[in-house]
C-alpha positions in Angstrom: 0.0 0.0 0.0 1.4 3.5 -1.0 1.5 5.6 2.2 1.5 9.0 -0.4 -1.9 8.3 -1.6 -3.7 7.8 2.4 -1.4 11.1 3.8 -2.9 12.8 0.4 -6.5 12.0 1.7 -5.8 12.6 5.2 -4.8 16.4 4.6 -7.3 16.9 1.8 -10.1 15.8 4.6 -8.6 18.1 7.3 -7.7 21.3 5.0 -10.9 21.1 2.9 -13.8 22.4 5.4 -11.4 24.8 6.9 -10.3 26.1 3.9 -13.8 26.8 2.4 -14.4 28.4 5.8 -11.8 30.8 5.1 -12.7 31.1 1.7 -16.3 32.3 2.5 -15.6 34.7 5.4 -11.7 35.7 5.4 -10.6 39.1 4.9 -9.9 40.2 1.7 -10.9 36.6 -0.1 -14.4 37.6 1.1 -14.9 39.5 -1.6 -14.2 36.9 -4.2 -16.2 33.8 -2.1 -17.8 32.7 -5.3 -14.2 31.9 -6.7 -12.3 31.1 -3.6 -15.1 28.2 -3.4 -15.0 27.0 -7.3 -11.4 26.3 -6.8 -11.5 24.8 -3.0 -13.7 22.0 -4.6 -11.7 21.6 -7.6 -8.6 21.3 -5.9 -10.2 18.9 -3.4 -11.2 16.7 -7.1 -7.4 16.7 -8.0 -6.0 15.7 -5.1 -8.4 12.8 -5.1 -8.3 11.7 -8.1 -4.3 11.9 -8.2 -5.0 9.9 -5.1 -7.3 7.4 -5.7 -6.6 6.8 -9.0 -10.6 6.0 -10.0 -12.5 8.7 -11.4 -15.5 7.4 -10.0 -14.4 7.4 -6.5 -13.3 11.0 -7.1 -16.8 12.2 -8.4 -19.1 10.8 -5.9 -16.5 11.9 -3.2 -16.9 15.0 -4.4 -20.5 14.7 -5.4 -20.6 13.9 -1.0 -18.8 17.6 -0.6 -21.0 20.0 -3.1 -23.7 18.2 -1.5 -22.5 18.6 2.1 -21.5 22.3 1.0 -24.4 23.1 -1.1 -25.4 26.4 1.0 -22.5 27.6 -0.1 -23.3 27.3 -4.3 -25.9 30.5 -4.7 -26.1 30.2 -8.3 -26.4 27.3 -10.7 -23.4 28.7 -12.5 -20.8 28.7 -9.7 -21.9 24.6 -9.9 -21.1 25.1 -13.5 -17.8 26.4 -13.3 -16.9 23.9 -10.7 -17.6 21.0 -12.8 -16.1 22.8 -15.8 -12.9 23.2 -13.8 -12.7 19.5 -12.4 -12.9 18.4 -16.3 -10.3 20.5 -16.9 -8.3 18.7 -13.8 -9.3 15.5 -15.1 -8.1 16.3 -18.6 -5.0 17.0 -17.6 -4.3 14.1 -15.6 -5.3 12.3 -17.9 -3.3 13.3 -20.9 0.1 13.5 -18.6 -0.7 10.1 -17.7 -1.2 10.6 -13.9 -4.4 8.8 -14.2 -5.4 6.2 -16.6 -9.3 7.4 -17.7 -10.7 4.3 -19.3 -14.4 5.1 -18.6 -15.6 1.1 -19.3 -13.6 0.0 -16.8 -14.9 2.5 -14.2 -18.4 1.1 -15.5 -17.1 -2.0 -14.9 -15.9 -1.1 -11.0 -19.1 0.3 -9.9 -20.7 -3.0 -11.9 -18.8 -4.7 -9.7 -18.9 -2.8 -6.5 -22.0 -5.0 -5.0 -20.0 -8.2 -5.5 -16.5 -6.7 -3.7 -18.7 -5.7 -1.0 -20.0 -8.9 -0.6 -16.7 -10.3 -0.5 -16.2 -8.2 2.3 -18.1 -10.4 4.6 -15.6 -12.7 5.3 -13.8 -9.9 7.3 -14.1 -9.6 11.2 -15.6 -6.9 12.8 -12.1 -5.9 14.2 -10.9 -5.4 10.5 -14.1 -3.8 9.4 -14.1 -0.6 11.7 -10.5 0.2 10.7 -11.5 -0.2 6.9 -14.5 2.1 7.6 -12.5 4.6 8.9 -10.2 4.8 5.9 -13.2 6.1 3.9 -11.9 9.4 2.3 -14.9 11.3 3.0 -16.1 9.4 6.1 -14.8 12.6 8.1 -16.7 14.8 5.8 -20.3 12.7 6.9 -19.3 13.4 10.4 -18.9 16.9 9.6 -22.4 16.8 8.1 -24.0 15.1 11.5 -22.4 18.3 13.0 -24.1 21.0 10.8 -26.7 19.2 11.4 -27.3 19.2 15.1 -25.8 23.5 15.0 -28.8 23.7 12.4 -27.1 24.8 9.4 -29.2 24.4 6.6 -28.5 20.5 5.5 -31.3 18.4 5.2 -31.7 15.0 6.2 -31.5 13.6 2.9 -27.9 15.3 2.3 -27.3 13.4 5.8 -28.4 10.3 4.2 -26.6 10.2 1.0 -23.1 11.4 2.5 -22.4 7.8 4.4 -23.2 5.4 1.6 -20.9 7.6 -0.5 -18.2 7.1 2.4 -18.2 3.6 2.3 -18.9 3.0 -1.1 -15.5 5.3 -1.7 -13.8 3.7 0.7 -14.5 -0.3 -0.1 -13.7 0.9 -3.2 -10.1 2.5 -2.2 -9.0 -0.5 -0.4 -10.7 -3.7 -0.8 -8.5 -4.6 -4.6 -5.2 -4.5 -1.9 -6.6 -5.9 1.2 -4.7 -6.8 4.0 -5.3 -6.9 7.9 -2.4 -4.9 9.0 -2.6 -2.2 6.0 -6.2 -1.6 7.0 -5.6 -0.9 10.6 -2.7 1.4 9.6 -4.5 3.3 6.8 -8.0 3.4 9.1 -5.6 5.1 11.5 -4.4 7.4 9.5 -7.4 8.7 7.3 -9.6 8.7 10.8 -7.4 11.6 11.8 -9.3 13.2 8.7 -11.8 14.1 11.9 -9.8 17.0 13.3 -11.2 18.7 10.6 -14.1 18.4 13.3 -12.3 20.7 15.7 -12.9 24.3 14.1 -16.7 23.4 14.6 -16.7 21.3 17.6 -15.3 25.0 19.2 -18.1 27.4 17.3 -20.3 24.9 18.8 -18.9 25.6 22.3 -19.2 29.2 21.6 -22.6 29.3 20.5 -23.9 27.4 23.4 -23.3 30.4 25.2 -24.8 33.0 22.9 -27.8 34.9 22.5 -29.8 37.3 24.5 -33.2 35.7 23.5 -33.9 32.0 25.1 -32.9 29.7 21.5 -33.3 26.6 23.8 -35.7 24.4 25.0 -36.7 21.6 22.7 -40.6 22.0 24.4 -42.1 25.9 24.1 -43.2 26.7 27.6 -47.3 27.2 28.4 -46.6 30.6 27.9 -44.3 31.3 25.1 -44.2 31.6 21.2 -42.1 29.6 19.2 -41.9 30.8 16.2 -39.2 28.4 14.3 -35.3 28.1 13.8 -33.5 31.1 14.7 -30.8 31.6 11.9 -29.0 34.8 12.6 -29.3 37.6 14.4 -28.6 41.5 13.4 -26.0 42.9 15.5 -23.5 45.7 16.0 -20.1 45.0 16.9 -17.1 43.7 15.6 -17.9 41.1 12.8 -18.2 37.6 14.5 -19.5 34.5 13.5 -21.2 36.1 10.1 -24.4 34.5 8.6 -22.9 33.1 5.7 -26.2 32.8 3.2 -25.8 36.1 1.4 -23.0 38.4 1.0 -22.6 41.0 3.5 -20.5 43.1 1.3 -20.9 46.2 3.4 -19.5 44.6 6.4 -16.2 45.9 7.9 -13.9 43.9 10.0 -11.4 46.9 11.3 -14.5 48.7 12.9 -17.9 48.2 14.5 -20.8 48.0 12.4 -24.1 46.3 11.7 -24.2 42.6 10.6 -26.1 39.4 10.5 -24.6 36.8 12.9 -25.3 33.3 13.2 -27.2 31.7 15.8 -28.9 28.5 16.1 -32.1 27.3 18.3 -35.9 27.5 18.5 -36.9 31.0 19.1 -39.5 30.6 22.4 -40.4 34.4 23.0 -42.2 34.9 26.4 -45.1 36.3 26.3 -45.1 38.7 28.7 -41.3 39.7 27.1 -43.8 41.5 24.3 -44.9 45.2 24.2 -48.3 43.1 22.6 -49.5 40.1 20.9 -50.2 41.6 17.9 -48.6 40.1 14.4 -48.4 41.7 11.1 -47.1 39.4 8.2 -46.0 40.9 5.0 -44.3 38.9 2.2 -44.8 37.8 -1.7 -46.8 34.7 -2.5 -46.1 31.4 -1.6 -43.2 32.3 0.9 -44.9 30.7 3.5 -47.3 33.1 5.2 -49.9 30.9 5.8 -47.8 28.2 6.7 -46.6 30.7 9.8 -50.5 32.1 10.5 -51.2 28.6 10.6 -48.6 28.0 12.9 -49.0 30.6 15.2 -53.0 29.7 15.9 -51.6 26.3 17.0 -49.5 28.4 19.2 -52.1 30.8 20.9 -54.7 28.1 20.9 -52.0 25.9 23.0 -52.4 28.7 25.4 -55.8 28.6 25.9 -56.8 31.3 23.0 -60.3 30.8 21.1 -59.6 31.6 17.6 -61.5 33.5 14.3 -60.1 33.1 11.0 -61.1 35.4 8.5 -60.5 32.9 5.1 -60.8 34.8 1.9 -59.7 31.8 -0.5 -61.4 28.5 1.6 -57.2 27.6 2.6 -57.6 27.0 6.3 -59.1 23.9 7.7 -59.3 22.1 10.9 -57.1 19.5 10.6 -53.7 21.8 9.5 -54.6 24.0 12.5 -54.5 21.1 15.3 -58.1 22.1 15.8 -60.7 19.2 15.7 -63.5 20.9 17.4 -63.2 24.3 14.6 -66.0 25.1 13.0 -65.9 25.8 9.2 -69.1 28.5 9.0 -69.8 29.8 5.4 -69.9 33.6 5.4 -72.5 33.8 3.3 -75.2 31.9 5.5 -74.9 33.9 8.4 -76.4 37.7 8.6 -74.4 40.7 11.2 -76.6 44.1 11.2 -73.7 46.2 9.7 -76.0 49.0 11.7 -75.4 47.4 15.2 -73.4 50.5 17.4 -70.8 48.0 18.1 -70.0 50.2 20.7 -70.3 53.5 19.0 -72.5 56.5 19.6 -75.0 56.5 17.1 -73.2 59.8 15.8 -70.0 57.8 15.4 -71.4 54.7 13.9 -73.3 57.1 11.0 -70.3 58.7 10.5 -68.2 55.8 10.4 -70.5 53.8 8.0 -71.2 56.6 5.3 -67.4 56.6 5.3 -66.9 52.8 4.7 -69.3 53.1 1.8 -68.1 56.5 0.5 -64.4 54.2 0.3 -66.4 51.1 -1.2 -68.9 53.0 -3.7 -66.4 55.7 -4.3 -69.2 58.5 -3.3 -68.5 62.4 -3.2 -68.4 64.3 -0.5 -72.5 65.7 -0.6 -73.2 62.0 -0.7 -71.6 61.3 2.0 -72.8 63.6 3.9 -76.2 63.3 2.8 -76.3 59.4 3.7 -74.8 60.5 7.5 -78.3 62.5 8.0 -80.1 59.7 6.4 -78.8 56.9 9.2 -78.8 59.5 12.0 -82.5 59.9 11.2 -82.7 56.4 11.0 -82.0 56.0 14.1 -84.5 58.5 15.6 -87.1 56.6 13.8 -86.0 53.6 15.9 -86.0 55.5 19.1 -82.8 56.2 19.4 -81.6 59.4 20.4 -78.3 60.9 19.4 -78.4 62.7 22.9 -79.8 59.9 24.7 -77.6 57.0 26.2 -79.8 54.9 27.4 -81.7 54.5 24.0 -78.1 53.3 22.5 -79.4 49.8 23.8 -82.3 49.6 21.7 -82.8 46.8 18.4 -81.0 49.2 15.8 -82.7 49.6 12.3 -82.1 47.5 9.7 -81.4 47.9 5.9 -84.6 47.1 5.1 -85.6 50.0 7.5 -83.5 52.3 5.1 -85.1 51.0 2.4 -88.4 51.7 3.6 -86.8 55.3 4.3 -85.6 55.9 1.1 -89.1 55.1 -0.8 -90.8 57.9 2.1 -88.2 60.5 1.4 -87.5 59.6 -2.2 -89.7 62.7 -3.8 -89.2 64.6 -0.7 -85.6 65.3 -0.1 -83.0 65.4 -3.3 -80.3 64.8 -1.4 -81.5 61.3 -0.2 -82.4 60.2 -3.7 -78.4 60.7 -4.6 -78.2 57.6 -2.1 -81.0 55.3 -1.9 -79.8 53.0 -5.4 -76.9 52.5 -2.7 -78.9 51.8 0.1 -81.0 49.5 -2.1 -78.5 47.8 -3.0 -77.3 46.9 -0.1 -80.4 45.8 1.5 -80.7 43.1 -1.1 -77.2 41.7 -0.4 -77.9 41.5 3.1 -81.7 40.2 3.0 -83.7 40.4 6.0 -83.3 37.4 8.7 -82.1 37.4 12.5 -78.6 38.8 12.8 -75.8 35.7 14.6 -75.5 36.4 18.3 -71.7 36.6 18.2 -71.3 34.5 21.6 -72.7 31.6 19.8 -70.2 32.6 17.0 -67.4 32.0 18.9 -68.1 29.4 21.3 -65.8 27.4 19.8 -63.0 28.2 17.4 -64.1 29.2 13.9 -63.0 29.2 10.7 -65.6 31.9 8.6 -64.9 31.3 5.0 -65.7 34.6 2.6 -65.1 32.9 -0.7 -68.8 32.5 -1.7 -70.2 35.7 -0.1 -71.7 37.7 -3.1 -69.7 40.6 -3.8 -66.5 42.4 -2.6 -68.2 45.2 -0.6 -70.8 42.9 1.4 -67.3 40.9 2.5 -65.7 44.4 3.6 -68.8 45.5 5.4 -69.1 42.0 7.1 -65.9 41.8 8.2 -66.3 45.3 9.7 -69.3 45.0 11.5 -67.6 41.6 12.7 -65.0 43.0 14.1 -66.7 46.1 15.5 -69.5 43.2 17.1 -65.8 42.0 19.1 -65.2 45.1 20.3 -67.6 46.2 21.7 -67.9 42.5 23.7 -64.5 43.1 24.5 -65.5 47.1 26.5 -68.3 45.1 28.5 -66.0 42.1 29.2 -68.3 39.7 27.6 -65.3 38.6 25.4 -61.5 37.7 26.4 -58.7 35.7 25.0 -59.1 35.4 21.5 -56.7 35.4 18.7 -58.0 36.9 15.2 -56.6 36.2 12.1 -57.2 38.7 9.0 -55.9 36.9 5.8 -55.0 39.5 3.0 -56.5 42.4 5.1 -56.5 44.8 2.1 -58.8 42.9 -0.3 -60.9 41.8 3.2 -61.2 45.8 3.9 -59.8 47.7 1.1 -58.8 51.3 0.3 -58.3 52.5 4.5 -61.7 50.9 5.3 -61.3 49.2 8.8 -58.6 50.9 9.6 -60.0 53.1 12.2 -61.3 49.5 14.2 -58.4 47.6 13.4 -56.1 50.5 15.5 -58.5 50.7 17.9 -58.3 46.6 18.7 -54.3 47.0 18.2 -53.9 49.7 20.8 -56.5 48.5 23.2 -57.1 44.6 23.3 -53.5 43.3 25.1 -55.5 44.0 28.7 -58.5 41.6 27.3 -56.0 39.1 26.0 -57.1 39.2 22.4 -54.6 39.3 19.6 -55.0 40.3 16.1 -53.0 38.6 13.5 -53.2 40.4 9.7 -51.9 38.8 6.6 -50.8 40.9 3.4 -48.9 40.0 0.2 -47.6 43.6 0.1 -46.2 45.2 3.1 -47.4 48.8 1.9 -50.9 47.6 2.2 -50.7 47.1 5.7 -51.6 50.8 7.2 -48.8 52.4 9.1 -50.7 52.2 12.5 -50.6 48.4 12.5 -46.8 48.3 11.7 -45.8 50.7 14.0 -48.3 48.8 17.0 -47.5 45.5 16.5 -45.4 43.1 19.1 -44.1 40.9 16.1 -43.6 42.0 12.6 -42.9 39.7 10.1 -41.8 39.6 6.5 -40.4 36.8 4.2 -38.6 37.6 0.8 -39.5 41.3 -0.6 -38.2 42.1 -4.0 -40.0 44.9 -5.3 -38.5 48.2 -4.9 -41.2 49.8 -3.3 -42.0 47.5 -1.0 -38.9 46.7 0.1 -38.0 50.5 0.6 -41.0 50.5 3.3 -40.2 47.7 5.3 -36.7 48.4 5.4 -37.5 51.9 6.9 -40.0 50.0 9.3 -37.1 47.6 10.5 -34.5 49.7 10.4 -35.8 53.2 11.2 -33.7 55.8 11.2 -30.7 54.1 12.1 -27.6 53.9 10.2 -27.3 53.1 6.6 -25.4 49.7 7.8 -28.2 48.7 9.3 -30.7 49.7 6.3 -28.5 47.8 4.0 -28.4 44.6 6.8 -32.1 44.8 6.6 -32.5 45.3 2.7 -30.3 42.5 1.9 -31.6 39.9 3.9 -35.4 40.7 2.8 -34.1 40.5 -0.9 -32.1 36.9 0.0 -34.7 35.6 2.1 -35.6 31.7 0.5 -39.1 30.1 0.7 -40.0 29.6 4.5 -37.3 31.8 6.1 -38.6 35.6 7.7 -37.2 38.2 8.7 -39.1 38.4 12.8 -38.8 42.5 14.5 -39.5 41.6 18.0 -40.2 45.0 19.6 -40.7 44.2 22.9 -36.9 43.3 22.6 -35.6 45.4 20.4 -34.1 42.5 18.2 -34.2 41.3 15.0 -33.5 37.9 13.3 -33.7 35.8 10.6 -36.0 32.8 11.1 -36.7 29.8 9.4 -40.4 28.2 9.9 -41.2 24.9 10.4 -43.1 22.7 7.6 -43.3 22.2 4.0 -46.4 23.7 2.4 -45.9 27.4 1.4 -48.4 29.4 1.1 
């Protein structure tokens, strides 16, 4: 046995995970990480293959490391240029005679492969272990065991395929020359390939020790939100541990500045750590919005929340919610008088209806103003008095009741009959039956689907008056702990409509224990109010301009441009399932990876 080719392996397997460490994240080669990575694996293909001699062995060993370093490849061309490069390296050898190609007898080897293995049986356990060991990439599946547990992002089936390449290379390497004694002493010598496990084995120490927000705890406790795998963190300080899945280009290492460092855990955020419970979720389609909403009602219902789900495309169900008691209720079969006070004066609730239509039926300002009158008179006819309290109690009128009105005053009064084909309208999209008490709603957790309700203003004014119904059960303490979810609030309640109730339930529902969770595909659709209120604010990947220029200013503030372009970066970089989380009532930021595999 040649003792060159095993001392070749040996340093390849301890130099190569170090080396692409340095290559990613060293001063100045940081830079030119693309290329300082190409040529790592390249190199790591010569020096096996002038090792091995088998050009098979070489590409699945270093099929094992782009696999095992595949986080590290951000473009399909940097692939490309890899395997350009290794044909080059393989030409070479090839035509200086260093290896002999001869491509049907590598056909031939792996043809053959099953058979040698078999062969292999006849070997004691003693002489196994050491053969094992001689693997040339065995160190390199260890390594991937170890990103695995830090929770880097290699997935099980990377894990999987990594050790049958091991031993298939190593079998492979040794089992033509076999011999008890050569075994043990090459096992010996290749298994020394594992300090390569050092450099990691002490950033695991080190971040064991780290982070200001609890990452452990495999269970969530009764009263915290776990909200997925933390993956880095945005700090300020002297560049340390840097998250390695973009560039971070504006990064500095002579000076303090702001930068993404890595961490590692489950994020389990006490509750009562948070300014609120509120949650705002912003992010482009199928990033995994839902996935999280869905996630975070399992949450809050684990702590004993009752929950409402506003479902404008019939995507939420029981079953993906951990709820088995939830009821689905179609929107359109149940009736909410969108003229109930809701807590309102009667003044407030005119005022606060003529402007919901004047938004939804684009009406000038006479009309609105004219159809204020009209539902303040309204009232009167049903008794209740603007300037009277105790008649705020009474049944309210109907839409048929201002239908009624309209045909009275019609002829009368011109500035109703600028109205009534709205009012009319509306009466026949919300026909006359007994509204839902909204206790019986709620008694259990509900799922209220919008997709068959008629039109797109009688699912705004629903939705409204929904919400308006909860709050005022919330002032008289007929209503506590509930968690709401608004999917796509801006076609629920378009155009600023709802967002007068929507601040009022941010700003004043954390003492009833109710919180509001609102879903949009574009972050500027969410109104200011709501961002600037909310405990959690969440986005996933943001890549038009725009948008991205508003939640960067929401993260970031008015902090340093280091920090805008930390912020901006990551929200462009950001793959499916992976968020950027603002937690407010600890000033921190992070980049989090949910849990599942269905986005949304």
């Amino acid at each position: 046995m040649n003792w060159k080719p095993a001392y070749a392996l040996m340093l390849a397997n301890i130099l190569f995970p170090i080396t692409l460490e340095l290559a990613s994240t060293a001063h100045p080669l940081r830079s030119y990480a693309p290329l300082a990575r190409i040529l790592v694996l390249t190199a790591y293909f010569f020096i096996l293959l002038l090792a091995s001699r088998r050009v098979y062995a070489s590409v699945l060993n270093t099929l094992a490391l782009s696999m095992l370093t595949c986080e590290f490849f951000k473009t399909s061309l940097e692939f490309l240029y890899a395997g350009f490069l290794s044909a080059v390296a393989l030409y070479f050898t090839w035509s200086r005679r260093l290896v002999a190609l001869n491509l049907p007898r590598e056909v031939e080897e792996l043809r053959s492969l099953h058979i040698l293995i078999k062969e292999l049986r006849r070997l004691g356990s003693a002489d196994k272990v050491p053969l094992f060991l001689s693997s040339a990439s065995v160190s390199l599946s260890l390594i991937a065991m170890l990103y695995y547990l830090l929770g880097s992002p290699i997935t099980p089936l990377t894990l999987l395929a990594c050790l049958p390449l091991s031993i298939v290379t190593g079998f492979t390497l040794l089992v033509s020359d076999y011999s008890p004694r050569r075994a043990v002493e090459l096992g010996f010598a290749s298994g020394l390939s594992a300090l390569a496990l050092i450099p990691l084995a002490v950033e695991a120490l080190q971040q064991a020790g780290r982070g200001e927000v609890k990452l452990t705890g495999r269970e969530p406790s009764a009263m915290s939100l776990n909200l997925g795998r933390a993956l880095a963190q945005l700090e300020y300080g002297i560049p340390v541990d840097e998250y390695k899945d973009f560039p971070q280009h504006w990064v500095s290492r002579s000076q303090p500045c702001w930068y993404w460092r890595r961490v590692r855990g489950d994020i389990n955020l006490p509750v009562q750590s948070l300014i609120n419970t509120h949650v705002v979720i912003a992010g482009a389609s199928g990033t995994g919005k839902s996935l999280l909403a869905k996630k975070l009602v399992k949450e809050f219902s684990r702590m004993g929340k009752s929950v409402l789900i506003t479902d404008p495309h019939g995507e939420y169900r029981p079953e993906d919610l951990g709820l088995a008691e939830a009821r689905v209720v179609d929107a359109s079969e149940i009736f909410l008088n969108p003229l109930d006070l809701g807590g309102l004066t009667p003044l407030e609730k005119s005022k606060e209806f003529s402007q919901t239509l004047a938004v939804l039926f684009g009406l000038g300002p006479l009309q609105r103003v004219a159809l204020e009158d009209f539902l303040v008179k309204a009232y009167m006819e049903k008794g209740i008095d603007v300037n009277d309290p105790s008649t705020w109690s009474l049944p309210p009128p109907s839409l048929q009741d201002l239908e009624k009105a309209c045909d009275e005053f019609f002829e009368s009064a011109d500035e109703f009959a600028r109205i009534c084909p709205y009012v009319k309208m509306l009466a026949r999209h919300f026909p006359k039956q007994s509204p839902v008490p909204l206790a019986s709603l709620l008694e259990k957790p509900v799922i209220l689907r919008l997709n068959n309700v008629a039109s797109d203003f009688s699912r705004t004014i629903l939705v409204e008056t929904l919400l308006y119904s909860i709050l005022s059960a919330m002032y008289s303490r007929r209503l506590r702990d509930l968690v709401i979810v608004i999917d796509e609030v801006r076609a629920v309640l378009p155009g600023g409509v709802g967002d007068r109730i929507l601040s009022r339930l941010f700003s004043e529902s954390r003492k009833f224990g109710i919180s509001l969770i609102t879903i949009s595909q574009d972050v500027k659709n969410i109104p200011r109010i709501l961002l600037s209120n909310a405990g959690l604010k969440i986005f996933f990947n943001i890549n038009e301009p725009e948008s991205l220029e508003y939640a960067v200013k929401t993260v970031a503030g008015v902090a340093a441009s280091g920090r805008e372009a930390a912020v901006s970066t990551a929200l462009a970089s950001l793959k499916t399932l992976e968020f950027l989380l603002d937690v407010a009532g600890l000033n921190k930021v992070f980049i989090t990876k949910t849990h599942g595999s269905t986005p949304t």
